[in-house]
Each structure stands twice: as structure tokens, then as C-alpha cells.
Backbone as numpy.savetxt, mean C-alpha at the origin, in Angstrom:
# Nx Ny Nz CAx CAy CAz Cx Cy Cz
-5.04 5.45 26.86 -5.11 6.70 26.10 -3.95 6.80 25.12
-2.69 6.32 25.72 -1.68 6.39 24.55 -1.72 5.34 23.49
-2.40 4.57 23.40 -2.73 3.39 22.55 -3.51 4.25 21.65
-4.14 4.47 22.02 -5.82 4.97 21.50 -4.86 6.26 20.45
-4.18 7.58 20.87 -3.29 8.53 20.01 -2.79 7.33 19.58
-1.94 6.31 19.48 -1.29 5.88 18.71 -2.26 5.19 16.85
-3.44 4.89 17.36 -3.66 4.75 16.49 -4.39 5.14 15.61
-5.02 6.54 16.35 -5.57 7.52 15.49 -3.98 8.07 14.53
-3.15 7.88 15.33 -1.69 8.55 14.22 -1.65 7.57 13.27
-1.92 6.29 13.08 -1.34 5.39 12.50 -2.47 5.42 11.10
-3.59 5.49 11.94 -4.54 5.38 11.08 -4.92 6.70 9.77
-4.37 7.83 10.41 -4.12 9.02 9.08 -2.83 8.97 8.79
-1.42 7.70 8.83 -0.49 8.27 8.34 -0.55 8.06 6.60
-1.33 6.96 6.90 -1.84 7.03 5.17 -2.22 7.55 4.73
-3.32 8.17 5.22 -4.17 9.32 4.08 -3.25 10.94 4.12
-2.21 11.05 5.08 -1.40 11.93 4.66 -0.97 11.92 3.51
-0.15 10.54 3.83 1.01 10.45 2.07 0.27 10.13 1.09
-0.81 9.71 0.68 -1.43 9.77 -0.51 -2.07 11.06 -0.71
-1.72 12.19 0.47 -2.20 13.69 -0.41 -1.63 14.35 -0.25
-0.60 13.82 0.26 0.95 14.59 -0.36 1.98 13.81 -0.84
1.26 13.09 -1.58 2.21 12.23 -2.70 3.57 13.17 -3.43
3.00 13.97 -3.81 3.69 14.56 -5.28 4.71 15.33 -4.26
5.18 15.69 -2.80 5.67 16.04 -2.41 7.49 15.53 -2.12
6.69 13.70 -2.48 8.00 12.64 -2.09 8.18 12.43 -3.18
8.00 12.13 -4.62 8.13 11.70 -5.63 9.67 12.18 -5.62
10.05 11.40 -6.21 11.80 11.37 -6.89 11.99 11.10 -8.31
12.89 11.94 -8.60 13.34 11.38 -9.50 14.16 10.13 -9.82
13.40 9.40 -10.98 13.58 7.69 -11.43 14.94 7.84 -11.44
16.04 6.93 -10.94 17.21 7.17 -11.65 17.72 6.04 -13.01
18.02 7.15 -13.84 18.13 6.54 -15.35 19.07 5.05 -15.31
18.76 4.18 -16.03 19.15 2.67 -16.39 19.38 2.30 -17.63
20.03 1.65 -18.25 20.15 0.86 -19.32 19.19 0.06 -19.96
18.41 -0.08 -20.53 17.29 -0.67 -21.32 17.33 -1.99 -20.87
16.52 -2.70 -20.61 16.84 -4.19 -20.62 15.70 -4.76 -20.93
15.84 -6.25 -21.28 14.59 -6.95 -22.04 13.15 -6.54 -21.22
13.44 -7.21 -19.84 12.53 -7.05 -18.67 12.75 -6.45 -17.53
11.85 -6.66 -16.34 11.91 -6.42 -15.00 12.87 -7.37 -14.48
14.55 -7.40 -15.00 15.63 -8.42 -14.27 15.68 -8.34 -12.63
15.97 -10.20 -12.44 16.11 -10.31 -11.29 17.49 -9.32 -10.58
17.68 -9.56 -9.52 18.69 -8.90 -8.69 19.88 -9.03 -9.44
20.67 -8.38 -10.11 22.36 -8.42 -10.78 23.51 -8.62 -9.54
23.03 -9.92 -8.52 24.44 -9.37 -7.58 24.84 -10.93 -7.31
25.56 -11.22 -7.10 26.08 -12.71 -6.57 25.91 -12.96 -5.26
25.17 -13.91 -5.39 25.00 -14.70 -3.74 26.03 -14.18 -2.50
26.64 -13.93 -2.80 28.02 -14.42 -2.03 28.28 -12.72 -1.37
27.86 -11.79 -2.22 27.67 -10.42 -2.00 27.04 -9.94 -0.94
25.65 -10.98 -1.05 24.40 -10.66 0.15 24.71 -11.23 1.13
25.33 -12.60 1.93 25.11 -13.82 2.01 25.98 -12.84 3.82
27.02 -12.07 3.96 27.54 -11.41 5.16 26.48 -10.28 5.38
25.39 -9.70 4.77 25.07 -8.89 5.06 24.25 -8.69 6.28
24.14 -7.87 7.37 22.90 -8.52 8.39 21.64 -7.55 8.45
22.21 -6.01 8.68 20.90 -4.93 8.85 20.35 -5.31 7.71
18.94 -4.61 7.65 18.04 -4.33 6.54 18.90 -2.93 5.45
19.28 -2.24 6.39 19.75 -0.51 5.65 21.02 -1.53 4.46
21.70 -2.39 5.63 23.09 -2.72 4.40 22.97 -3.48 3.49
21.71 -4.31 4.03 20.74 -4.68 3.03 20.82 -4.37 1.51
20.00 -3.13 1.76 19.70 -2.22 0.95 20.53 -1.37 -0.04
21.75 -1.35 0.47 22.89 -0.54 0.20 23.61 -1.62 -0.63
23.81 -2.75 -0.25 24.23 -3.88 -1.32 23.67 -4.10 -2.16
22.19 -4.00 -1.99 21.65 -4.61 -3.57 21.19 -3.87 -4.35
22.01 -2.52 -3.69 21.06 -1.05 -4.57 21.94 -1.03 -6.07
23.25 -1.70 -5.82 24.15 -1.42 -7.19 23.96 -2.22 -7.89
23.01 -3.04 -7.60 22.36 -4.23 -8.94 21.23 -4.46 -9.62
20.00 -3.19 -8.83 19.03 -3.18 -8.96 18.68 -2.21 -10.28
17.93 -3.03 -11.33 17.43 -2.28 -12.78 16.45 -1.92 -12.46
15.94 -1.23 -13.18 14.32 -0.76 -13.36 14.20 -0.14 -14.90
13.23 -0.54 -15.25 12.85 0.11 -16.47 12.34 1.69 -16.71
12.51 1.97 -17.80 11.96 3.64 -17.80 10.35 3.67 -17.76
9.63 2.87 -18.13 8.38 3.03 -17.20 8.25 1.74 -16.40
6.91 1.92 -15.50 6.86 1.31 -14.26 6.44 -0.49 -15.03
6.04 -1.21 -14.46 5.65 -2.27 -15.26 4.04 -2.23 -14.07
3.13 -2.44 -14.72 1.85 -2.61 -13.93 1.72 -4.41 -13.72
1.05 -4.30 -12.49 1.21 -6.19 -12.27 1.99 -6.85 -12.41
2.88 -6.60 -11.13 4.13 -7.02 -12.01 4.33 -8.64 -11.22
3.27 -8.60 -10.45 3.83 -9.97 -9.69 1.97 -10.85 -10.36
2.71 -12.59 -10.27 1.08 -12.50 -10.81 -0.07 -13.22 -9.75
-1.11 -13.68 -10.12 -2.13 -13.64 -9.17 -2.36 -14.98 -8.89
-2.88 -15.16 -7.17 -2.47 -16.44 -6.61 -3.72 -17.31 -6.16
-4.42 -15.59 -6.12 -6.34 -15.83 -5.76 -7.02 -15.03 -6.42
-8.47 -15.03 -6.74 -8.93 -13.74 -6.50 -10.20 -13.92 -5.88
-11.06 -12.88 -5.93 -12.32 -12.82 -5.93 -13.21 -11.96 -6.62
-14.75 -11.80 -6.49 -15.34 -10.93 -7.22 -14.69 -9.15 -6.95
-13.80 -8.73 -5.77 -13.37 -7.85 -5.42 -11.86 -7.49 -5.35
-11.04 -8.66 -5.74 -9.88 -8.18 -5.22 -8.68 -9.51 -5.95
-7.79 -9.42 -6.27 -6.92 -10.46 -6.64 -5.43 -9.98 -5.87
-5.16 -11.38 -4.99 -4.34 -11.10 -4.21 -2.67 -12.35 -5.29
-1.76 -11.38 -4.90 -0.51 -11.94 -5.86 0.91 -12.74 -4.76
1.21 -13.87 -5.68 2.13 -14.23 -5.24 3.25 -14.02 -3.82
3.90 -14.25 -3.64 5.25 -13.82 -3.45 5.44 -13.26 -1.27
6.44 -13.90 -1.24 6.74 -12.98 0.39 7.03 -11.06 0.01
5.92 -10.46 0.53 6.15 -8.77 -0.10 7.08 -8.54 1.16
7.64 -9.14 1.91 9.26 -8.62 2.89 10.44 -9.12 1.73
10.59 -9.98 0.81 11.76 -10.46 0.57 12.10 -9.17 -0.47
13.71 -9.50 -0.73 13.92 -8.03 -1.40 13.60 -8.22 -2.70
13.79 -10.11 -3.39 13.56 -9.78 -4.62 11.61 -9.36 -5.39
10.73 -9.70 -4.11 9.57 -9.29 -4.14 9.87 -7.08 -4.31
10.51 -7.31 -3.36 10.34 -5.54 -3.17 11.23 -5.09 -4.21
12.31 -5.56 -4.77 12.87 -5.14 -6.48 11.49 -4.83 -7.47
10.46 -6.62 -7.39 9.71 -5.66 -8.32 8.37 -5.08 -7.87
8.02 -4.94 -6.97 7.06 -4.01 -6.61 7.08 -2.21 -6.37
8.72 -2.05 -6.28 9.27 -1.14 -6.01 9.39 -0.15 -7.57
9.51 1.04 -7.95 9.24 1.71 -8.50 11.07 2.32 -9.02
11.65 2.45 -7.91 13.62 2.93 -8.04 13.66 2.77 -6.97
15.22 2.65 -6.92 16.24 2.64 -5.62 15.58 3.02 -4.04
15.40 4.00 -4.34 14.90 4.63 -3.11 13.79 4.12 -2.32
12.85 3.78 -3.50 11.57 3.02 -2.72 12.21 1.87 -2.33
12.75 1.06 -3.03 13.48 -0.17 -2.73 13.96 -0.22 -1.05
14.89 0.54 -0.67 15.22 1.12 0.08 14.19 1.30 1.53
13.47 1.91 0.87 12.36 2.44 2.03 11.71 1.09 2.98
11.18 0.76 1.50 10.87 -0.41 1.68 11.41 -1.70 3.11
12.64 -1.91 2.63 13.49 -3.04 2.62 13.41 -2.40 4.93
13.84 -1.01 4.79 13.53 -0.33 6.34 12.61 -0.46 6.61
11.19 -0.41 6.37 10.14 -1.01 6.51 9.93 -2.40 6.80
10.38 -3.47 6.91 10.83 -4.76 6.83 10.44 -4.98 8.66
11.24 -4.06 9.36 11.79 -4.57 10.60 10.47 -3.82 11.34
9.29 -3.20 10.89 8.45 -2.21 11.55 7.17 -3.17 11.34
7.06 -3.96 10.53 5.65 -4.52 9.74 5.72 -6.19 10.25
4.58 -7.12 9.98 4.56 -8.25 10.35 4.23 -9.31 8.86
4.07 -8.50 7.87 3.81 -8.93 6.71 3.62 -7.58 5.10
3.56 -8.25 4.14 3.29 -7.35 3.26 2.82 -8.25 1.59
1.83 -7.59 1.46 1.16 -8.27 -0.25 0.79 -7.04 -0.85
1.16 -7.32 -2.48 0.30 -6.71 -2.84 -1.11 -7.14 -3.45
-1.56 -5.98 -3.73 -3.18 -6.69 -4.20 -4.00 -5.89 -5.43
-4.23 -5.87 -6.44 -5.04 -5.56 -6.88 -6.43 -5.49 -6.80
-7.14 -3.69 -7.09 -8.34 -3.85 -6.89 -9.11 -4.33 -8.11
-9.93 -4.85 -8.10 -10.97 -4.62 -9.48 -11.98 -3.83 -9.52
-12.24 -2.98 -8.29 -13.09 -1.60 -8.98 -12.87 -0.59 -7.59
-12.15 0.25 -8.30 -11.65 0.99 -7.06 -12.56 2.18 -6.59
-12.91 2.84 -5.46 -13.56 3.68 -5.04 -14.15 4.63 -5.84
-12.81 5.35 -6.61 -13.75 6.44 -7.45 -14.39 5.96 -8.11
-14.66 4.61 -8.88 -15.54 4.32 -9.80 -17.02 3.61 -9.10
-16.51 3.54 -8.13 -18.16 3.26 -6.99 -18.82 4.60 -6.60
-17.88 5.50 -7.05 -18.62 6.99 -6.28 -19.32 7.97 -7.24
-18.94 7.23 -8.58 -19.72 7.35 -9.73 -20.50 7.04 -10.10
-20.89 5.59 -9.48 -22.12 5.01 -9.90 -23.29 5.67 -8.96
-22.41 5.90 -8.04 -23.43 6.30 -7.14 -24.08 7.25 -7.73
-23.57 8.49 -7.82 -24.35 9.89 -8.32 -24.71 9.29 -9.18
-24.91 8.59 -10.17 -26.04 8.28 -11.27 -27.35 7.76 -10.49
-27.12 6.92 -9.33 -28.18 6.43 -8.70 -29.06 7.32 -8.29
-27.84 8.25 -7.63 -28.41 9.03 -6.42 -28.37 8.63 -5.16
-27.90 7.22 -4.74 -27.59 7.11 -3.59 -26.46 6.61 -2.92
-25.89 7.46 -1.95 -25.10 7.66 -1.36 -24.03 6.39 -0.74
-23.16 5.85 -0.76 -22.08 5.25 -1.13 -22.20 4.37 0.65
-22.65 3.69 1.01 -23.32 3.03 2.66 -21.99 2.43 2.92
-21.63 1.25 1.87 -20.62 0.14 2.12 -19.78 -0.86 1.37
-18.13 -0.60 1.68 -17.35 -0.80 1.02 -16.53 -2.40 0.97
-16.04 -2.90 0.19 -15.34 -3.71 0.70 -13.66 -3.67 0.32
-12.99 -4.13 1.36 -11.41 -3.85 1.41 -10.84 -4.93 1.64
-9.56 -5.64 1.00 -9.07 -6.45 1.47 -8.28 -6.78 2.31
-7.93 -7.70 3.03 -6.99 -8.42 3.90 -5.93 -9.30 3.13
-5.25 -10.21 4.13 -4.31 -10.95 3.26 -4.54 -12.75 2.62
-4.35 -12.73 1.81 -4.86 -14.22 1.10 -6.15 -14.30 1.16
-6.80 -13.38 0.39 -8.26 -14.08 -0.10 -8.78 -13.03 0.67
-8.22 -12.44 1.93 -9.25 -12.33 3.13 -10.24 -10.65 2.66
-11.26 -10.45 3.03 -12.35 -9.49 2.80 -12.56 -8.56 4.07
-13.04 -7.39 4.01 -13.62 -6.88 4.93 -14.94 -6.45 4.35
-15.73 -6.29 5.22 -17.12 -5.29 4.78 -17.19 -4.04 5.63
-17.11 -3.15 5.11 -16.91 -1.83 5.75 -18.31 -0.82 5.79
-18.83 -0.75 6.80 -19.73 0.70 6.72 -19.05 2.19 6.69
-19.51 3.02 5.69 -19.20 4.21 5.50 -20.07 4.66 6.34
-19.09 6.09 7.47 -19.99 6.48 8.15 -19.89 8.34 7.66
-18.73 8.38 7.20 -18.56 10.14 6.40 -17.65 9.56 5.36
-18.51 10.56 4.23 -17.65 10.76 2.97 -16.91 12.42 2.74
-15.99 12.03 2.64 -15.72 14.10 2.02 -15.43 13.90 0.75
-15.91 14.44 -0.10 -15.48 14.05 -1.81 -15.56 15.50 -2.35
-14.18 15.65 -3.13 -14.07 16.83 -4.17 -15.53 16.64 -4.87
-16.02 17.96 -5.67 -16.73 18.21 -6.45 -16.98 17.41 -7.36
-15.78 16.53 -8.43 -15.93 15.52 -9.14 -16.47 14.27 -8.41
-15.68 14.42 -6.89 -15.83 12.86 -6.71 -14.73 12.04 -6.82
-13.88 12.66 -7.71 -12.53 11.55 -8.22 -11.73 11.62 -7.38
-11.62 12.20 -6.14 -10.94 12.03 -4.90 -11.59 12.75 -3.98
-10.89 12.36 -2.64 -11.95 12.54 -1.48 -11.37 11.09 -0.22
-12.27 11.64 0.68 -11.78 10.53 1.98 -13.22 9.36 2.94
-12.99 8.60 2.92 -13.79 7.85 3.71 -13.88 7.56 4.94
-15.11 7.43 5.84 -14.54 7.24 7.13 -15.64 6.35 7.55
-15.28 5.11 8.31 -16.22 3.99 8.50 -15.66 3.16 9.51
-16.15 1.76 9.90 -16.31 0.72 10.89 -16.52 -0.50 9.73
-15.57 -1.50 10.71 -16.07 -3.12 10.07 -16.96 -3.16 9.87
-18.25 -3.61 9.79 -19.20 -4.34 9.87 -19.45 -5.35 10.88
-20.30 -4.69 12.17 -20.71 -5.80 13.39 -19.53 -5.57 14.46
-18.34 -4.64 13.59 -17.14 -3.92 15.03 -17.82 -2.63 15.21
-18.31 -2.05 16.05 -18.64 -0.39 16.45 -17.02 0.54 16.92
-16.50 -0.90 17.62 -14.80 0.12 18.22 -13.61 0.00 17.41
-14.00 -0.77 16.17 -12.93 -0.59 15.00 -13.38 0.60 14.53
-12.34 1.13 13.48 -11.82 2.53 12.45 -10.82 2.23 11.38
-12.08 2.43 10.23 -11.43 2.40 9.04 -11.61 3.51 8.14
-10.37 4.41 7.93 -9.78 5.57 6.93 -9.38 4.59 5.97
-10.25 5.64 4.90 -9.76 5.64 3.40 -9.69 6.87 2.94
-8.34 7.03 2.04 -8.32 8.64 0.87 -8.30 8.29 0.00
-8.75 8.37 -1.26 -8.16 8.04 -3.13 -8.48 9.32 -3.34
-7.79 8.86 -4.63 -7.16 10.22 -5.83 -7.40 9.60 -6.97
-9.03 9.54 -7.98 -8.69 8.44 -8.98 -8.45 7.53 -8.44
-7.59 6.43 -9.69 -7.68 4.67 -8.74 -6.37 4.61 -7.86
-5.85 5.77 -7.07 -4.90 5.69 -6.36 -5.63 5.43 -4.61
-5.53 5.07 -3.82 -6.39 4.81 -2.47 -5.27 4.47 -1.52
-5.65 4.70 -0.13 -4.91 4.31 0.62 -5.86 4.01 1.82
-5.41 3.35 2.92 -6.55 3.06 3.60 -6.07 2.22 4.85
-6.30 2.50 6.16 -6.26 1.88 7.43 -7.37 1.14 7.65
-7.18 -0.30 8.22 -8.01 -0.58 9.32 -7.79 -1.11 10.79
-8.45 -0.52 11.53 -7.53 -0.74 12.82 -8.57 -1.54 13.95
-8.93 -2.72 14.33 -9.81 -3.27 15.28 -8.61 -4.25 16.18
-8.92 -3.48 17.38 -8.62 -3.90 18.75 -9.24 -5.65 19.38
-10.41 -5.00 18.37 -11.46 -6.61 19.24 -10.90 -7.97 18.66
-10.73 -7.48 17.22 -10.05 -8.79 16.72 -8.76 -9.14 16.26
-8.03 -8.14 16.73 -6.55 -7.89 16.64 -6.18 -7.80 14.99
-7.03 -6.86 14.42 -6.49 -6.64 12.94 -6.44 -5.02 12.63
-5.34 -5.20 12.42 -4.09 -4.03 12.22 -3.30 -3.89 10.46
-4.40 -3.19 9.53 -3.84 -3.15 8.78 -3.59 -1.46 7.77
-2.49 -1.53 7.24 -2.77 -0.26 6.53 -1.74 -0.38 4.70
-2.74 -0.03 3.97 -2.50 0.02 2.67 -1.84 1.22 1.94
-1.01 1.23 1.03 -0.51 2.35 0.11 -0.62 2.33 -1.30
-0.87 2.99 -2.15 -1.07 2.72 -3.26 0.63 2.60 -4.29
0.22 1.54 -5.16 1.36 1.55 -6.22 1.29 2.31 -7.28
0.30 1.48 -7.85 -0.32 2.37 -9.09 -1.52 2.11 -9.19
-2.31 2.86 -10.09 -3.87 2.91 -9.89 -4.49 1.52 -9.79
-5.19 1.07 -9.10 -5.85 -0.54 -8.73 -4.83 -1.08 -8.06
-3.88 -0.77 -7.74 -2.98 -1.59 -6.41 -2.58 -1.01 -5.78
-2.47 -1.70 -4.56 -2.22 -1.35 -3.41 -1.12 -2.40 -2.82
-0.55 -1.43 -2.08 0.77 -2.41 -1.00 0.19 -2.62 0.31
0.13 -3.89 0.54 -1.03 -3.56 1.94 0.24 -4.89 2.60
0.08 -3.69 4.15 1.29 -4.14 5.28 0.16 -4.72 6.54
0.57 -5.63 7.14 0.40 -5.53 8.87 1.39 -5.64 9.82
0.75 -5.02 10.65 2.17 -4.20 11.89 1.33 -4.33 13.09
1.86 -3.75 14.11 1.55 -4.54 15.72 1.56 -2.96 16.15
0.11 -2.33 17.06 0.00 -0.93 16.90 1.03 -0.66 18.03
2.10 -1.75 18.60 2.65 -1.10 19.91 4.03 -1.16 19.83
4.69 -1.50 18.64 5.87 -1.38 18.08 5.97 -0.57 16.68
4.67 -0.43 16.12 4.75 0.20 14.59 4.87 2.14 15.01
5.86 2.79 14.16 5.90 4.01 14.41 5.78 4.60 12.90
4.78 5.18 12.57 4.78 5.50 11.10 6.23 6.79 10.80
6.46 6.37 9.30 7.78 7.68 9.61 7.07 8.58 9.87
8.20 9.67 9.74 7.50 11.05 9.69 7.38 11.61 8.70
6.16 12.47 8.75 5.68 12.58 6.95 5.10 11.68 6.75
4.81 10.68 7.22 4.25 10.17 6.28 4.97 9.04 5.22
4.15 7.96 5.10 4.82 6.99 4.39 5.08 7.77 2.76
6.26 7.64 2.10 6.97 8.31 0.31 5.46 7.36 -0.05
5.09 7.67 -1.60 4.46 7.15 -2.55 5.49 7.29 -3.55
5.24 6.28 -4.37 5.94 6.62 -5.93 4.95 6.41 -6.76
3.94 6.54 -7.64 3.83 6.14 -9.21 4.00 6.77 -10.35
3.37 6.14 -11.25 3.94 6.48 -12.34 3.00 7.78 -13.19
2.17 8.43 -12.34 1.44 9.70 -12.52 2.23 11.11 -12.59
């Protein structure tokens, strides 16, 4: 039973923070112009004693640039498919999380996040929910089954079993099963091409949950449901909305 609460918590801590995004947003902190998205400004030798993740974080926060807007795609692509293009890079290392990260703080968050998760990618979608929930109402029929990604290449096929959708449609929440799992549970929320989304199956030990970056990407983590504790509140969002 405490497994079972644990991952009904785990499984809405996402669709919390993507609808109360605008609650965590921070302010960017201002930078110096620079050509690009520069690597880390710190000398080897700086990082090289450091051991926590937090001091981590705290060391490489005084070297870390960011531009005054966000850079979209910022890492590039390693696969794709007709659904999804998955990108480069270890998403635990910090200079991955410099540029996936938005400012300091996410950086930060992030980097604490490190010691809770078992992996992290990001991924671009190529056609994100609200624009499937559009086609639909032109059809007229009702939105059955989704597909979501995993890591490197990997797919899910998802049955929708409830939709709740604003009046437009352009946001709203999903609620469904793998395909051929009945005791898996998969939550989805979007906002526009912002989405966030759990999937949680016991049978086949896949444990994943996604956050949005910016519209068509997503930060998608896996974590172990018996050590992972979502913060409180809810995982911060940042974009550039």
C-alpha cells in the first residue's frame, strides 16, 4: 500500500508543476552578451576537490553564462523517429545541465536532482499533444492513443483512458495505460506544446517521468519508485513563456 501512495504521488508530481509553472519561474539573472551558449568558465582544478552535488553547484554557479534568451535545441540529435528525436549527451553531467538549463537556479536544481534519478535525456517532440487534440475535433474523434518516449530511440504506446481538456483544447490532462500493461499508469498535462508526463509500470520495471523545457521538449528522468522523493511543490519549470 505504501508503494502503491508512493506512486500515485510521483506520478502527479508532474502534472502539478506544469500547472503551476508560473508560480516557480525566476527571474533570469542578467549576463554579459556572449557569442554563444559558452562552455563552463571555470578551471579544472576548481571542480576537481569538489564532492557533494550542492558544492557542485555552488562552484560552477560563478562561471555559468546564459544568454538573454533561451537557445531552443540546444543539444543536437543522436536518433530519431517518426515521433520523437532523442539528443546527445549524459543529461546528469553538469556541462549537459549548463545547457539544457535555462539560469543558475535551474542549474542548481538540477545538478540536486542528480543523486534522486538513475538517468536523464532530453528529447524532442515532433507533434506534441495539443496539436493531436486538434486534429481530432476536426475528425470528430476522440483522441484513443498516444505515443511517448523512453530513452534512446525507446517508444511507448499509450491508451487514453480520460481526457480533461479546457474548452480550446490547448491544455488539459491525460490519463491512460501502456498498451497490453492494465497495472501500469500513465499521467499526462500540457499547456500548448508544453507537456509533462509520468509513466509508471511495476510489471516491467519502467519508471519514468518527464518535464517540459520549452515547447516540443521535454527533460525526461528515470528514478527507482523506492528511493525517488519528488520535492515538494512540485518539480520548478523554467521557460521561456
Amino acid at each position: 500500500m505504501q508503494l502503491k501512495s508512493t506512486l500515485k504521488t510521483i506520478a502527479y508530481a508532474g502534472l502539478i508543476a506544469l500547472l503551476l509553472a508560473p508560480l516557480w519561474r525566476m527571474k533570469r539573472v542578467p549576463v554579459a552578451k556572449t557569442a554563444g551558449h559558452s562552455a563552463l568558465a571555470i578551471p579544472p582544478s576548481t571542480v576537481a576537490p569538489v564532492a557533494s552535488p550542492v558544492d557542485l553547484a555552488a562552484a560552477l554557479g560563478e562561471g555559468l553564462v546564459y544568454p538573454a534568451t533561451p537557445v531552443l535545441r540546444p543539444l543536437p540529435v543522436s536518433r530519431s523517429s517518426d515521433h520523437h528525436e532523442w539528443t546527445r549527451g549524459d543529461g546528469r553531467d553538469p556541462g549537459v545541465i549548463h545547457l539544457i538549463s535555462h539560469n543558475e537556479a535551474e542549474f542548481r536544481r538540477l545538478i540536486e536532482e542528480n543523486d534522486r534519478i538513475s538517468r536523464r535525456q532530453l528529447v524532442y517532440r515532433k507533434d506534441v499533444i495539443a496539436a493531436g487534440i486538434q486534429r481530432s475535433r476536426l475528425t470528430g474523434e476522440p483522441v484513443r492513443h498516444i505515443v511517448l518516449p523512453g530513452f534512446d530511440g525507446q517508444e511507448f504506446a499509450v491508451d487514453v483512458l480520460r481526457a480533461d481538456l479546457s474548452p480550446s483544447g490547448q491544455a488539459g490532462s491525460l490519463t491512460g495505460k501502456l498498451a497490453g500493461q492494465d497495472s501500469s499508469i500513465v499521467t499526462l498535462a500540457f499547456q500548448f506544446g508544453r507537456e509533462a508526463f509520468t509513466i509508471l509500470s511495476r510489471e516491467t520495471g519502467i519508471y519514468l517521468q518527464a518535464h517540459p523545457r520549452e515547447s516540443g521538449e521535454i527533460i525526461l528522468t528515470g528514478f527507482d519508485p523506492a528511493t525517488y522523493t519528488p520535492q515538494r511543490g512540485g518539480e520548478p519549470i523554467f521557460t521561456q513563456e
